[in-house]
PDB file of N, CA, C and O in Angstrom:
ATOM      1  N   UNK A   1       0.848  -1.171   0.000  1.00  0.00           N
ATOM      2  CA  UNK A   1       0.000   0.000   0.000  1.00  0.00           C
ATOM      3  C   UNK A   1       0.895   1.236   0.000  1.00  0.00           C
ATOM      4  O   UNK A   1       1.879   1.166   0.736  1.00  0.00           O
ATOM      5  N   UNK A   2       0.759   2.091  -0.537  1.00  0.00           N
ATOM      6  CA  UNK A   2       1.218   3.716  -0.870  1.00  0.00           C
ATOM      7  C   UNK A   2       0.628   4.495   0.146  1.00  0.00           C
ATOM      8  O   UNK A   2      -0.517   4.617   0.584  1.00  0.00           O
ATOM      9  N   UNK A   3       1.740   4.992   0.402  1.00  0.00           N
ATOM     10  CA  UNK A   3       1.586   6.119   1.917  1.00  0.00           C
ATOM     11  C   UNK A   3       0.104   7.255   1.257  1.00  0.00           C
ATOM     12  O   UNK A   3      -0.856   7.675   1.903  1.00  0.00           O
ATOM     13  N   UNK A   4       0.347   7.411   0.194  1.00  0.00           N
ATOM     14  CA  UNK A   4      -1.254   8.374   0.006  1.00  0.00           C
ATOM     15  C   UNK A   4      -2.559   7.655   0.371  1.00  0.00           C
ATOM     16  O   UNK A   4      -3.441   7.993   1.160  1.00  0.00           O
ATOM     17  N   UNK A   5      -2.396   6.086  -0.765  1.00  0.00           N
ATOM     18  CA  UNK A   5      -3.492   5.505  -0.243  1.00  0.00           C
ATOM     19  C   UNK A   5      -3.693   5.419   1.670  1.00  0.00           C
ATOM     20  O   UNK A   5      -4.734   5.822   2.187  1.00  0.00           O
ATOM     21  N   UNK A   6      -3.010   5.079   2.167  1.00  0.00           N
ATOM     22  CA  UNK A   6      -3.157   5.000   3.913  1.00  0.00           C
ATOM     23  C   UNK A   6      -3.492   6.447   4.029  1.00  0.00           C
ATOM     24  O   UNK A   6      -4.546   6.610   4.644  1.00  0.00           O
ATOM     25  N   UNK A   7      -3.020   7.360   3.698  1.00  0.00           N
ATOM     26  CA  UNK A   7      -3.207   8.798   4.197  1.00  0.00           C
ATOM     27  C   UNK A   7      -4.857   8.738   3.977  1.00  0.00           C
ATOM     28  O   UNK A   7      -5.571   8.596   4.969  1.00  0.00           O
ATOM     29  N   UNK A   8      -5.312   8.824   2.944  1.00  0.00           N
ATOM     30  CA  UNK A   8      -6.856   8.607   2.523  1.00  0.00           C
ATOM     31  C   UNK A   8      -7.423   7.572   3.416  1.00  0.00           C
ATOM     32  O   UNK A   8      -8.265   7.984   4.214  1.00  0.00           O
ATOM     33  N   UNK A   9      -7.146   6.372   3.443  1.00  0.00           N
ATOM     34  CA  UNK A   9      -7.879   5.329   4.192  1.00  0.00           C
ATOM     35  C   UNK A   9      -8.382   5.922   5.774  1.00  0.00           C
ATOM     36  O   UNK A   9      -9.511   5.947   6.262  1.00  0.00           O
ATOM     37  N   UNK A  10      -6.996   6.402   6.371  1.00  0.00           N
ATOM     38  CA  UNK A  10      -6.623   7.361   7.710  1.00  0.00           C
ATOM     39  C   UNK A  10      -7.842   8.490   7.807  1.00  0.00           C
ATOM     40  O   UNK A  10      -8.606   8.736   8.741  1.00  0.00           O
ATOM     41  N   UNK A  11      -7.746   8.991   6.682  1.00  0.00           N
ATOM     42  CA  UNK A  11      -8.615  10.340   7.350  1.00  0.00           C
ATOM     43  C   UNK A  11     -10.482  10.151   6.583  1.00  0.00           C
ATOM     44  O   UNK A  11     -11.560  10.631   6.934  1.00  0.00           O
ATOM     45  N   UNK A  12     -10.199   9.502   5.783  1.00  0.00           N
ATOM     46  CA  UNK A  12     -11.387   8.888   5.529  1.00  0.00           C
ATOM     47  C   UNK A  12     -12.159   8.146   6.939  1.00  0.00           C
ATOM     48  O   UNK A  12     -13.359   8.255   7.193  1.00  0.00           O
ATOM     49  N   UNK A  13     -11.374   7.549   7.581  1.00  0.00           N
ATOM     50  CA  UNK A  13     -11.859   6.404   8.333  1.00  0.00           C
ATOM     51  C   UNK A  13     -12.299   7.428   9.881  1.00  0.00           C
ATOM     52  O   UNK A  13     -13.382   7.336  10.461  1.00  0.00           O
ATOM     53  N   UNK A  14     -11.339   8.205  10.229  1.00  0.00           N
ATOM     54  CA  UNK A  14     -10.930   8.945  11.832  1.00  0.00           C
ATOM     55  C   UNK A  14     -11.171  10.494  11.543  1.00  0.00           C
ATOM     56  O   UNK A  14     -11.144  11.353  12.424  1.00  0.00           O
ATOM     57  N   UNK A  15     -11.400  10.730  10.243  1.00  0.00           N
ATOM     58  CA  UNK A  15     -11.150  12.256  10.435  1.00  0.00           C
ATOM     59  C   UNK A  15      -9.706  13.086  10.038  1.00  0.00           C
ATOM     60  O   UNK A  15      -8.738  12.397  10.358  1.00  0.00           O
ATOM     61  N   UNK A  16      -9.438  13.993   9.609  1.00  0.00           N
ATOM     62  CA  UNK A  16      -7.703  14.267   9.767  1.00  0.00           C
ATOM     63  C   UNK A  16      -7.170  14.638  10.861  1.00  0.00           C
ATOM     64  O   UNK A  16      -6.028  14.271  11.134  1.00  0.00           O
ATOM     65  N   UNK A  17      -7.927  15.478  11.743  1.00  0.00           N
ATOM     66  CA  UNK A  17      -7.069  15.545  12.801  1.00  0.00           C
ATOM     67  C   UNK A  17      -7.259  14.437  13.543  1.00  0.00           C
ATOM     68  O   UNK A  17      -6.177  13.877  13.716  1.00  0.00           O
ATOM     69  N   UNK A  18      -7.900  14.034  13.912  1.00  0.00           N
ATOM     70  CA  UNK A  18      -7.935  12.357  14.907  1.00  0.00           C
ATOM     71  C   UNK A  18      -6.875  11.118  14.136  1.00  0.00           C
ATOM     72  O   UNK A  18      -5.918  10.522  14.631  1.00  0.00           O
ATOM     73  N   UNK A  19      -7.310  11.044  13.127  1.00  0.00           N
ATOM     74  CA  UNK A  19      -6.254  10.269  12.312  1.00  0.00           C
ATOM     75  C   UNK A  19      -4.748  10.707  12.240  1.00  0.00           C
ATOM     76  O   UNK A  19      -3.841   9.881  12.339  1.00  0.00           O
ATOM     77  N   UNK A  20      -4.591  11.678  12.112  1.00  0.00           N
ATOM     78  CA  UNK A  20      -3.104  12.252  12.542  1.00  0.00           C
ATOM     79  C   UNK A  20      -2.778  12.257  13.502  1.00  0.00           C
ATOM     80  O   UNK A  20      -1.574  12.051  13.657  1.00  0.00           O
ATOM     81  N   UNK A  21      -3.539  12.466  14.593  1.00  0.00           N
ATOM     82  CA  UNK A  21      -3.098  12.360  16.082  1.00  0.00           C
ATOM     83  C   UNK A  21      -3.088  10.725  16.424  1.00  0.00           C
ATOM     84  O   UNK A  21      -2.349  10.411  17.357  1.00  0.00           O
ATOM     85  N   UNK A  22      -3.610   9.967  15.964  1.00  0.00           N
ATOM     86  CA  UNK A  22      -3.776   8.476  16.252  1.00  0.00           C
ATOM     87  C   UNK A  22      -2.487   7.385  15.662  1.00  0.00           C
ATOM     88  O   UNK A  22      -1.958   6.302  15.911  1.00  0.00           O
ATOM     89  N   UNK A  23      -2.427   8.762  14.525  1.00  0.00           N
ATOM     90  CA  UNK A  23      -0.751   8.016  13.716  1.00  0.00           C
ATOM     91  C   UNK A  23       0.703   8.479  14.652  1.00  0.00           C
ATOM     92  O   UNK A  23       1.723   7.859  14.954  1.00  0.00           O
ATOM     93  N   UNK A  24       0.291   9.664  14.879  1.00  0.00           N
ATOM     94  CA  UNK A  24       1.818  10.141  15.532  1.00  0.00           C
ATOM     95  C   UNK A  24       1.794   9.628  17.279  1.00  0.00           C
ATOM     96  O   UNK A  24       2.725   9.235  17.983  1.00  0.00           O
ATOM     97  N   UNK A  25       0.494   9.800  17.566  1.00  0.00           N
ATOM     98  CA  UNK A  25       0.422   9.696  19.458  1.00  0.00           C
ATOM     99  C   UNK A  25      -0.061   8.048  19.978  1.00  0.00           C
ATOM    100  O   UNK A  25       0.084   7.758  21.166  1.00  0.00           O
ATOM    101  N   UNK A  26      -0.413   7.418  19.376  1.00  0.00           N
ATOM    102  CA  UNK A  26      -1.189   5.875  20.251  1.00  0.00           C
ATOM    103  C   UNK A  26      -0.707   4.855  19.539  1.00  0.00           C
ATOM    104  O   UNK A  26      -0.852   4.606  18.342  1.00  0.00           O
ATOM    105  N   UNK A  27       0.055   4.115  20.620  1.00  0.00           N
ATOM    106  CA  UNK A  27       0.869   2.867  21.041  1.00  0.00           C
ATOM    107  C   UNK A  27       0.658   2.005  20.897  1.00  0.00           C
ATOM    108  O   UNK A  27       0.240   1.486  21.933  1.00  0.00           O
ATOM    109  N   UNK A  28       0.696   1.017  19.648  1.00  0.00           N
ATOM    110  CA  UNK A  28       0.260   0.022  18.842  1.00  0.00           C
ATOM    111  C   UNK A  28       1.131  -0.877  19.864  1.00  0.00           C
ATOM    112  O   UNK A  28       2.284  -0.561  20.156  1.00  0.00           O
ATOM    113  N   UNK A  29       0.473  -2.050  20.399  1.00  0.00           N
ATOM    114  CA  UNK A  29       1.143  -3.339  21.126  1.00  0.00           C
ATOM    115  C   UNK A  29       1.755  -4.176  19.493  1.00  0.00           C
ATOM    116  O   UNK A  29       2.924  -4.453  19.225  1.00  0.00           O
ATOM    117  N   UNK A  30       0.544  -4.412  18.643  1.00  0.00           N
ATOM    118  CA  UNK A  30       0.751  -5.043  17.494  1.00  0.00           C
ATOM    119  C   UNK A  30       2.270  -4.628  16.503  1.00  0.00           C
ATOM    120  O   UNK A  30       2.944  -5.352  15.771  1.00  0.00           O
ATOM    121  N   UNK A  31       2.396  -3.401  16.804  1.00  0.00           N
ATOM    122  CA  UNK A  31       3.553  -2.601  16.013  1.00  0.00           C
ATOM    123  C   UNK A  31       4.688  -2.360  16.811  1.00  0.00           C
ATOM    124  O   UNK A  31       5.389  -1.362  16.645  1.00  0.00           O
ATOM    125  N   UNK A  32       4.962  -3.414  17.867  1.00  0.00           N
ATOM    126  CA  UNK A  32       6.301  -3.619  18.473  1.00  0.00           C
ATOM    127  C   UNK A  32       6.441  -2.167  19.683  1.00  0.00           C
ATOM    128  O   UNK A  32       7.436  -1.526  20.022  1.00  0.00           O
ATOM    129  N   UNK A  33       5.049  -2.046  20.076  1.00  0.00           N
ATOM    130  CA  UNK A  33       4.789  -1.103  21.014  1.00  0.00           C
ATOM    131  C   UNK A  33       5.268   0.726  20.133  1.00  0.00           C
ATOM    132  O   UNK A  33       5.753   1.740  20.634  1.00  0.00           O
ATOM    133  N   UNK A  34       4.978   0.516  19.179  1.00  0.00           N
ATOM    134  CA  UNK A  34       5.210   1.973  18.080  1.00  0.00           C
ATOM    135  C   UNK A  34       4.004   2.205  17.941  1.00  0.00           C
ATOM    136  O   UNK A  34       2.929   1.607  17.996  1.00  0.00           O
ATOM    137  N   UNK A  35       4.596   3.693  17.652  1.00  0.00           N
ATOM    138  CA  UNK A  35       3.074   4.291  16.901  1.00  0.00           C
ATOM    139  C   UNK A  35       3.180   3.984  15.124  1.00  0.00           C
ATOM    140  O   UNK A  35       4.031   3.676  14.291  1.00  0.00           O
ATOM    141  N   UNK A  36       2.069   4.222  15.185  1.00  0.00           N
ATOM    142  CA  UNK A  36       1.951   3.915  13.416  1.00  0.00           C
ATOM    143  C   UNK A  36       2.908   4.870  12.761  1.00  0.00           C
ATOM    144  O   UNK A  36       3.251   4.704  11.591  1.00  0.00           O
ATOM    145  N   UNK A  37       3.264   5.685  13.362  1.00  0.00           N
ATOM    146  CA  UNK A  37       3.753   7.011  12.261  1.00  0.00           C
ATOM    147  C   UNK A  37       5.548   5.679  12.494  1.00  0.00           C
ATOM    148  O   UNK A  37       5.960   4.910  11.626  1.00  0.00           O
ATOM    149  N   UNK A  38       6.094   5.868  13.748  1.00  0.00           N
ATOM    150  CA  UNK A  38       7.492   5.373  13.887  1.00  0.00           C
ATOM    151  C   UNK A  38       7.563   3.840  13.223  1.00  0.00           C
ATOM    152  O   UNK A  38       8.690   3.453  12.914  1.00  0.00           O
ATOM    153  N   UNK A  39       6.604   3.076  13.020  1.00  0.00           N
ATOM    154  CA  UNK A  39       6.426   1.922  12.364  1.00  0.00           C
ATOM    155  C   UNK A  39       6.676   2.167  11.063  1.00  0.00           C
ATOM    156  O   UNK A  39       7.741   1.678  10.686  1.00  0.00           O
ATOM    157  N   UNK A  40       5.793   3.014   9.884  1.00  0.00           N
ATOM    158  CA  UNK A  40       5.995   3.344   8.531  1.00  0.00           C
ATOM    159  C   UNK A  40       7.407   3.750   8.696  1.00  0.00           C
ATOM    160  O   UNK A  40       8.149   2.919   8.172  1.00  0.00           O
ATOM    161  N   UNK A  41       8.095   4.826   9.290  1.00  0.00           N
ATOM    162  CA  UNK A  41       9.561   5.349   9.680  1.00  0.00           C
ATOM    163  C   UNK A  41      10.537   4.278   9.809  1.00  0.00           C
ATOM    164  O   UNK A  41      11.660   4.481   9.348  1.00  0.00           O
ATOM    165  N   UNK A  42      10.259   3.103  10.402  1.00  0.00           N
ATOM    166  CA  UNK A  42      11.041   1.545  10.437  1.00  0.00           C
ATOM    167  C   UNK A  42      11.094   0.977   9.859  1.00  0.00           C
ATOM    168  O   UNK A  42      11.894   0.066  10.074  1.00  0.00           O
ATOM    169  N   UNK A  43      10.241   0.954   8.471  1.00  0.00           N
ATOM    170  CA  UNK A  43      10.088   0.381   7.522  1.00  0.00           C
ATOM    171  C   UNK A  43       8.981  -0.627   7.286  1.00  0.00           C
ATOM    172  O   UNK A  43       8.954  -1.327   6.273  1.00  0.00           O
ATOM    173  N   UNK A  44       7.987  -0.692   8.330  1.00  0.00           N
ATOM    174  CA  UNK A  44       6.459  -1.676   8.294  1.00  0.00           C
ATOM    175  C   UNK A  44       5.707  -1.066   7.211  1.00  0.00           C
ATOM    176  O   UNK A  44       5.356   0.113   7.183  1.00  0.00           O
ATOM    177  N   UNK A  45       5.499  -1.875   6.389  1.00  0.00           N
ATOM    178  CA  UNK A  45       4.302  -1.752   5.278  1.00  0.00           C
ATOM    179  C   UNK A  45       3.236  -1.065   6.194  1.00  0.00           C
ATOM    180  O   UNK A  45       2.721  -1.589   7.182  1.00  0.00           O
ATOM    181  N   UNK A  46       2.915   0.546   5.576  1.00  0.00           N
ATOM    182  CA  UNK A  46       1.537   0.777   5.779  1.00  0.00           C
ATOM    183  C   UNK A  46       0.069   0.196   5.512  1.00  0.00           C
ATOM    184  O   UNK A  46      -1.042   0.694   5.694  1.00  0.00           O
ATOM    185  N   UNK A  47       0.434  -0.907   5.066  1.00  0.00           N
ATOM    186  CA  UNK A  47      -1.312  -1.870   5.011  1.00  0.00           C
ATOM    187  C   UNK A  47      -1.230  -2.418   6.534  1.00  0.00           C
ATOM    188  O   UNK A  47      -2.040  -2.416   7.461  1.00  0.00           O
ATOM    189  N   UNK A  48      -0.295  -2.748   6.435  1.00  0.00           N
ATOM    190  CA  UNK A  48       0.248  -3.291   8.159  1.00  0.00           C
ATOM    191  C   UNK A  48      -0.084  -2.657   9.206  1.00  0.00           C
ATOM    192  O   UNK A  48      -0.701  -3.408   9.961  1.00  0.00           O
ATOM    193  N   UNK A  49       0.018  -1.749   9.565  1.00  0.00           N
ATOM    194  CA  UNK A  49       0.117  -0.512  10.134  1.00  0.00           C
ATOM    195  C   UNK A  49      -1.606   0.257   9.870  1.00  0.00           C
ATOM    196  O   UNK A  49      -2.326   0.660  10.784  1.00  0.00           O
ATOM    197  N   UNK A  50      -1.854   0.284   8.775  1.00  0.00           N
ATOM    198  CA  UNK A  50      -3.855   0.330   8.704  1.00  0.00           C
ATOM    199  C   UNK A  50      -4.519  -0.832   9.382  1.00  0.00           C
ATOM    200  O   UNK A  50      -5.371  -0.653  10.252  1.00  0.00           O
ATOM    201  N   UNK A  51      -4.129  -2.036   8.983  1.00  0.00           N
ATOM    202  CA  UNK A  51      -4.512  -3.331   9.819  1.00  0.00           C
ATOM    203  C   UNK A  51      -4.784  -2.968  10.939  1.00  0.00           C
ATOM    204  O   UNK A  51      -5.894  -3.214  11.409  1.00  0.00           O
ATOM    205  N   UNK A  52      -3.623  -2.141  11.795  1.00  0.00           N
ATOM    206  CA  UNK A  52      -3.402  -2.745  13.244  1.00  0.00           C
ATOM    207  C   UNK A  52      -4.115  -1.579  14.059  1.00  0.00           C
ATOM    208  O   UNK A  52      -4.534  -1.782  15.198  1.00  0.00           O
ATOM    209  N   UNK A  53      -4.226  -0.411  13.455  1.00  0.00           N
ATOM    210  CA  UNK A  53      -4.921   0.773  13.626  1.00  0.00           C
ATOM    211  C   UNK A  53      -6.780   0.122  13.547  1.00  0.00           C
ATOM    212  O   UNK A  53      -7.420   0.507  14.526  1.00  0.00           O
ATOM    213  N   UNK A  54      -7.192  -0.316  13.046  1.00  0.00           N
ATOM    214  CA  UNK A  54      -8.271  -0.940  12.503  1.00  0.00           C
ATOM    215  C   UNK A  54      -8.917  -1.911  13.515  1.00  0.00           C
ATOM    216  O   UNK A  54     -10.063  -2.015  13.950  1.00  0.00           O
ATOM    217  N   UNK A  55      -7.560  -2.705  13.771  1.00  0.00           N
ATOM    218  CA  UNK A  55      -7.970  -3.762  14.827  1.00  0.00           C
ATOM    219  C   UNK A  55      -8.304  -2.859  15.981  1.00  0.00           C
ATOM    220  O   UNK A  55      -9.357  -2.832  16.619  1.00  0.00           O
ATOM    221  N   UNK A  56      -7.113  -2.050  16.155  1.00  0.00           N
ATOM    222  CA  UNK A  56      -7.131  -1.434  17.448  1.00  0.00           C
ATOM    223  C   UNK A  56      -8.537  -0.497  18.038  1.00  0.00           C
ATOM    224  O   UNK A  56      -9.140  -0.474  19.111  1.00  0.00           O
ATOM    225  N   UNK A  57      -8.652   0.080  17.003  1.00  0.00           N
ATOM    226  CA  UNK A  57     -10.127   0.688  17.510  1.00  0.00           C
ATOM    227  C   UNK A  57     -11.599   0.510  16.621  1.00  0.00           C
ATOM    228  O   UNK A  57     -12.442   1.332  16.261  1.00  0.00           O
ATOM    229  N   UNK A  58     -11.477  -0.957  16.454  1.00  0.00           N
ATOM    230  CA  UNK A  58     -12.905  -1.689  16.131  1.00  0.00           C
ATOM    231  C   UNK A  58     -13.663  -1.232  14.284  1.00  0.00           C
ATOM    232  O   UNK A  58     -14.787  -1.250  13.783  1.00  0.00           O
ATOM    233  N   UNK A  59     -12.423  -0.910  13.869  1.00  0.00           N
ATOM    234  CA  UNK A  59     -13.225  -0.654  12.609  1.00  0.00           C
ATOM    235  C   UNK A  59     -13.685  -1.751  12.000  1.00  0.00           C
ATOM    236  O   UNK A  59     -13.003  -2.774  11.945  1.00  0.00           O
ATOM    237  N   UNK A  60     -14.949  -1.658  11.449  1.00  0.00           N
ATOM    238  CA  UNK A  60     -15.214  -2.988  10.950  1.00  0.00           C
ATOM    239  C   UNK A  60     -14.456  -3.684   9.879  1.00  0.00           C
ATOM    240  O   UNK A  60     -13.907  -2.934   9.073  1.00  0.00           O
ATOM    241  N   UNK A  61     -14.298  -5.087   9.686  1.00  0.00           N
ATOM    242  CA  UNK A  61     -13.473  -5.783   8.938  1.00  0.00           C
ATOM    243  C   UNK A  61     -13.673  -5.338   7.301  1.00  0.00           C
ATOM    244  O   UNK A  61     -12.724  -4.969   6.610  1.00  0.00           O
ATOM    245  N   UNK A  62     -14.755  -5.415   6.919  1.00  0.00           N
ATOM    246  CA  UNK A  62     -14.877  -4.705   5.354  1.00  0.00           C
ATOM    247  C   UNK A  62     -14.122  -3.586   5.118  1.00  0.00           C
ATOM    248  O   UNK A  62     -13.553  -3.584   4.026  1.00  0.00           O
ATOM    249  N   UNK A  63     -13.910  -2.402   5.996  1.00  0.00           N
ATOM    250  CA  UNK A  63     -13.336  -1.534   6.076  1.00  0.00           C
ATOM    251  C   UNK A  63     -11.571  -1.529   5.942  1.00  0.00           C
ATOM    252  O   UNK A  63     -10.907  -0.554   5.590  1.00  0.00           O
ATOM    253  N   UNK A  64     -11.160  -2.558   6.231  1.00  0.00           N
ATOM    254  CA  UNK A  64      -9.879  -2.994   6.174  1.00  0.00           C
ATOM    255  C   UNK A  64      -9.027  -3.082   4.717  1.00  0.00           C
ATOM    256  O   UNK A  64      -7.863  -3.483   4.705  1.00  0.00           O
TER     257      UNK A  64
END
């Protein structure tokens, strides 16, 4: 997945500011205790990283 597509998925899904704040500030256990933003920065595939955001606060599975 392409960092635009996630950018869209992100603020489509949370909003932009909630989605930006959810990428840079909240502590994915799934993402080696990272936030999504320092995960993409490490090199984790952003589908990965939408996944785990997704799981994390109940978006429904179609949505994924």
């Amino acid at each position: 997945m392409r960092l635009t597509e996630f950018s869209e998925l992100l603020h489509t899904e949370f909003g932009v500011a909630r989605g930006d704040t959810l990428l840079a500030d909240h502590v994915i256990l799934a993402l080696g205790g990272r936030t999504g933003a320092q995960a993409i920065e490490a090199g984790v595939d952003p589908r990965e990283v939408w996944r785990a955001l997704c799981a994390e606060f109940d978006v429904p599975r179609v949505r994924w």
